[in-house]
C-alpha positions as a printed NumPy array, in Angstrom:
array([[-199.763, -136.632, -126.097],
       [-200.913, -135.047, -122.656],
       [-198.209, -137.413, -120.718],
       [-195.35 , -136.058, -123.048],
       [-196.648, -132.95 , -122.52 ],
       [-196.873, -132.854, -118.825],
       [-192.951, -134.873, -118.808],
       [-191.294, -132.051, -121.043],
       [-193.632, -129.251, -119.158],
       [-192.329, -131.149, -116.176],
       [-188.551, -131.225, -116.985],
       [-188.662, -127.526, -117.812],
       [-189.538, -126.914, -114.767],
       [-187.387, -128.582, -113.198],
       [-184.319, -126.848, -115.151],
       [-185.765, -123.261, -114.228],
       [-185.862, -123.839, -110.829],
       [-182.479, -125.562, -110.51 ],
       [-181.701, -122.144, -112.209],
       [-183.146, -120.356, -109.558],
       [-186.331, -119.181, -111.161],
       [-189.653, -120.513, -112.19 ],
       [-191.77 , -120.539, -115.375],
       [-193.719, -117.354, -114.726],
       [-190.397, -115.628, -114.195],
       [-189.244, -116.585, -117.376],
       [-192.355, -116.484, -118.987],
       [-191.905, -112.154, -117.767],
       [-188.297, -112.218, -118.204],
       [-188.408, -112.986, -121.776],
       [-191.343, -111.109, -122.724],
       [-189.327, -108.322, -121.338],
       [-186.22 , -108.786, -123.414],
       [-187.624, -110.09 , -126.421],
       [-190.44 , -107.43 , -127.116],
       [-190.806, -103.617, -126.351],
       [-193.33 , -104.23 , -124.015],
       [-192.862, -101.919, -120.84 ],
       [-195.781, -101.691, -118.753],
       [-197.602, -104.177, -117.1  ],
       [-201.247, -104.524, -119.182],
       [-198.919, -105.509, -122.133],
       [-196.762, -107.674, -120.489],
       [-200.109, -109.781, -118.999],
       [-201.443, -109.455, -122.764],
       [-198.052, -110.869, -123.936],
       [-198.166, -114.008, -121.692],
       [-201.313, -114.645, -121.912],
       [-201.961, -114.266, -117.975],
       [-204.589, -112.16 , -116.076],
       [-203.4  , -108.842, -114.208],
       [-203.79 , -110.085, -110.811],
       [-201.5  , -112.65 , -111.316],
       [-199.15 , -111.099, -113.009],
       [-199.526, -108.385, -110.195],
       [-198.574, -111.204, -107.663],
       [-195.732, -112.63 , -109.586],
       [-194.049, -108.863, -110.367],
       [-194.754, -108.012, -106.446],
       [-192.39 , -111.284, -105.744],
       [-190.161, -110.868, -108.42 ],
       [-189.66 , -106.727, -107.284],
       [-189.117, -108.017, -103.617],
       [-186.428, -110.088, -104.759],
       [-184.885, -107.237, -106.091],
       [-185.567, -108.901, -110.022],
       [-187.517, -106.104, -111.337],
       [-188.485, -102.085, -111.055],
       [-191.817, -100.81 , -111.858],
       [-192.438,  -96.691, -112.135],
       [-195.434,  -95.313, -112.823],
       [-195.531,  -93.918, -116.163],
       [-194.9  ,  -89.968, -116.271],
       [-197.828,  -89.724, -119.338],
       [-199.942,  -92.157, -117.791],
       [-199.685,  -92.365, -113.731],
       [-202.131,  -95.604, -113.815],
       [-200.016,  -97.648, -115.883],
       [-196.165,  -98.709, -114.074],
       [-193.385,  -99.397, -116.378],
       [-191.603, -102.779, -115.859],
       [-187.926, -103.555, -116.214],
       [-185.058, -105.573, -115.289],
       [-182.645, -105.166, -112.708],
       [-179.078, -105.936, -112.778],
       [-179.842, -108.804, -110.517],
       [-182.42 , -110.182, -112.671],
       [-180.474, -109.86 , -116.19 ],
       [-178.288, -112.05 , -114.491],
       [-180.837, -114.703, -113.315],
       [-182.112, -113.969, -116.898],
       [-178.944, -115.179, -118.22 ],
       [-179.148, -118.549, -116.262],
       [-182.561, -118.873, -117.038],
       [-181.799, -118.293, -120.364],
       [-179.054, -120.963, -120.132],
       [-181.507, -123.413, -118.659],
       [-184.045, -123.313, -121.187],
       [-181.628, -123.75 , -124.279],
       [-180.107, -126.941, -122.404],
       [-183.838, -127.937, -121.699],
       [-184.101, -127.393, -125.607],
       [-180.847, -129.269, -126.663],
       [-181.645, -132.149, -124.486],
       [-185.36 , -132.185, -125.716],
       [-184.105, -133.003, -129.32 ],
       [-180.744, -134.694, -128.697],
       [-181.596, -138.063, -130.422],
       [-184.158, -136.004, -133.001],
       [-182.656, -135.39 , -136.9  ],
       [-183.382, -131.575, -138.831],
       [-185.9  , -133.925, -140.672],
       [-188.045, -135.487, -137.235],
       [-187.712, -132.235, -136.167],
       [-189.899, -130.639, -139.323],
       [-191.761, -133.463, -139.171],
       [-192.916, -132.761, -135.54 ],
       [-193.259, -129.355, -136.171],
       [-195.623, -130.015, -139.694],
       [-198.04 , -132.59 , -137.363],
       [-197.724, -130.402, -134.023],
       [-199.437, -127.56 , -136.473],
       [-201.82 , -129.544, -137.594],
       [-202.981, -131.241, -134.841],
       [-203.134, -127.278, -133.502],
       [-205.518, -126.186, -136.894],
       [-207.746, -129.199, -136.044],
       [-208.809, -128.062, -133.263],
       [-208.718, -124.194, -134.071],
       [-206.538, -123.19 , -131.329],
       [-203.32 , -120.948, -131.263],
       [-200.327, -121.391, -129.066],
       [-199.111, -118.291, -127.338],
       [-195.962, -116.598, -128.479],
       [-194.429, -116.401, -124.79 ],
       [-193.791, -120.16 , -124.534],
       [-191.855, -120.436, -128.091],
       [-188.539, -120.908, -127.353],
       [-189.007, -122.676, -124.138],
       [-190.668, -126.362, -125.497],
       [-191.413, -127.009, -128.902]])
């Protein structure tokens, strides 16, 4: 199970950064667009990351002219984060990417292997009493 794993963690990779991006950017990007988060202790909450690193990967990601951040009017400690024009559109490859990543991930599978992996993938998650983390759904069931 860890080799399959690490080959379909591996391959997603690999699409996101022939997209041009990486999986922390996506992992940010769709948090982003997919919940009302907008500043930054909510968006580290939401990927399950610490806010030093999520610090580094914004400072990058606002360099590359990806993202804005603005301190909060109500709240001058806290910066809002958003999107750029530039990085909807890497969004939109990234996006791209990851549902190609997900099509050729269960291109030989049937609706019922599909259930079936899902039903023992939960299970094997209850065993051991641990939950996933809503920011990689989508990307690699």
């Amino acid at each position: 199970m860890a080799r399959t794993a690490k080959s379909v963690s591996r391959a997603f990779d690999d699409a996101l950064a022939a997209a041009g991006g990486s999986l922390p950017v996506w992992l940010i990007m769709i948090s982003l667009k997919t919940r009302s988060l907008g500043n930054q202790r909510e968006l580290a909450d939401a990927i399950g990351i610490r806010g030093a690193t999520l610090t580094h990967h914004l400072n990058a990601m606002e360099a590359d002219g990806l993202v804005t951040r603005q301190r909060d009017p109500a709240n001058r400690r806290i910066h809002q984060v958003a999107l750029t024009q530039r990085g909807e559109t890497l969004f939109g490859r990234l996006a791209a990417a990851a549902t190609e990543h997900d099509r050729r991930l269960h291109a030989d599978l049937s609706k019922e292997d599909i259930a079936t992996l899902e039903r023992l993938l939960h299970r094997l998650q209850s065993n051991v009493g641990s939950e996933v983390p809503e920011a990689t759904a989508g990307s690699d069931a």
